[in-house]
Structure formats: C-alpha cells, structure tokens
C-alpha positions in Angstrom: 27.7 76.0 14.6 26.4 79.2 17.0 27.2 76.8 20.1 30.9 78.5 19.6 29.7 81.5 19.7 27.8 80.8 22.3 30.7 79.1 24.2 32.8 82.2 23.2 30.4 84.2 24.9 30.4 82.2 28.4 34.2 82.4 28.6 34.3 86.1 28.3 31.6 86.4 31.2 33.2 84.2 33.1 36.9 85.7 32.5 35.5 88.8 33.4 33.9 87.5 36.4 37.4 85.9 37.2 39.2 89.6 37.1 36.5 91.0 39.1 36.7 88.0 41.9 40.1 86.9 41.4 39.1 83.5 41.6 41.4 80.9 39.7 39.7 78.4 38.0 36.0 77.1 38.3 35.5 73.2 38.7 31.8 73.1 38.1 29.2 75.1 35.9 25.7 74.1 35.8 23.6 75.5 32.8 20.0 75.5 31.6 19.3 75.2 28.5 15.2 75.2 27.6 14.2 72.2 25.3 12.2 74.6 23.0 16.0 76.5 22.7 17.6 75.9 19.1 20.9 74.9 20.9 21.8 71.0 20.9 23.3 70.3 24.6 26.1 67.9 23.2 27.0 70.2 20.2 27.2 72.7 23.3 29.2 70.4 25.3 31.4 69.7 22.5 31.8 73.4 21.5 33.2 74.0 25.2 35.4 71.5 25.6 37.4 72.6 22.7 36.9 76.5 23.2 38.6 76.0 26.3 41.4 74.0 25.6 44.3 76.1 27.4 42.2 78.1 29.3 41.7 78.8 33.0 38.5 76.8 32.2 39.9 73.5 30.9 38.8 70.4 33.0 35.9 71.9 34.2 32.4 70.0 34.3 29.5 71.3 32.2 26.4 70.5 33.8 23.1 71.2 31.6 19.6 71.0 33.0 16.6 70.7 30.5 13.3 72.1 31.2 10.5 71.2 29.5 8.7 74.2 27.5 5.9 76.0 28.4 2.9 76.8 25.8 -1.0 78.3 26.3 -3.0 76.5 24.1 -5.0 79.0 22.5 -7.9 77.0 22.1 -8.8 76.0 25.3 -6.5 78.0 27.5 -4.9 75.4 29.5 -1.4 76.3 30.1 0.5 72.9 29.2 4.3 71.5 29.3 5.9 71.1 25.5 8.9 69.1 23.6 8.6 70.8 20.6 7.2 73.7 18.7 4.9 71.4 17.2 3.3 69.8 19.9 -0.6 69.4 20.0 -2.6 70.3 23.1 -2.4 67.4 25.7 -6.1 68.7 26.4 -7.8 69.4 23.9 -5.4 68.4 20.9 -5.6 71.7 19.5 -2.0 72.9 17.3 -2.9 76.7 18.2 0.0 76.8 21.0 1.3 80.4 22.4 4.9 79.2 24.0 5.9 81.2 26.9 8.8 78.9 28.4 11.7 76.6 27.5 14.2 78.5 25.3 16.3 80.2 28.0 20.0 79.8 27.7 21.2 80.9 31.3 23.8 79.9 34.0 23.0 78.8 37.3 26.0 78.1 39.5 29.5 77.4 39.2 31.8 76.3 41.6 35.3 78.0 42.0 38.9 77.7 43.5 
C-alpha cells in the first residue's frame, strides 16, 4: 500500500514545517488528490489515520478534494474533462487522449494551533 508511504511522506513535511513554525498541532488539512492519480482517497484516509496515531497529528481532519482529469483528444483537439485513463472523447468519441491534468497529489491548506 504506497498510501503509507505517502502518508509517511506528509508527516515529515509537515513535522518539519512544525520545527520551522513552532506551531503545535494542525486541526485541519485539506488535500487534492487528481482522479487520474493511482492513489485511492479512503486507502489514503485510512493510511493516515493510523500513521498518525500518537503523533502531534492525531485527531486532525483530512479533507480531500477530487478534480476531474484533463485530456486533448488527439483526434479532434478538443481539450476535454476525464474519469479514467480510458475515457473516449466526449466529442468526437475518439480513444486517442493526451492527459495533461488530474494526477496531482498536493496540499492545499491546513489549519494550525
């Protein structure tokens, strides 16, 4: 499961942003995670609740915001919103799809005390 990695990964940022800010503990974070990303939100979700069990994180709210993904078609060059890799071409139909958008992994806020 790369969600604990992942989670790993968002605790040190955040511990180190905690050092450099001396905040003590953050109540809200609010994440995006792009629908054409490989992560699954509630595998996330699950993944940090229990990373940070006992942590200067524990009890805090995991907000995650899903944009849509964001293709060319390369058929008729219509630049069109996407669920999946595999999408067809709202347009035309065509399966020729260049994806430019929707599988960013990045923070957006967080609230701290």
């Amino acid at each position: 499961m790369h969600e604990l990695t992942i989670c790993d990964s968002l605790i040190g940022m955040l511990a180190e942003e905690r050092r450099r800010r001396g905040f003590r503990t953050v109540t809200r974070l609010r994440i995006e995670i792009g629908t054409l990303s490989c992560l699954d939100p509630e595998a996330l979700r699950f993944a940090f609740d229990v990373s940070t069990r006992e942590t200067f994180l524990h009890g805090t709210v995991l907000e995650i915001d899903r944009p849509p993904g964001r293709a060319t078609c390369l058929d008729c060059g219509a630049d069109v919103a996407v669920s999946s890799r595999l999408d067809a071409c709202p347009h035309c139909g065509g399966v020729r799809l260049d994806p430019h958008g929707g599988d960013q992994l990045r923070l957006i806020e967080m609230e701290i005390l």
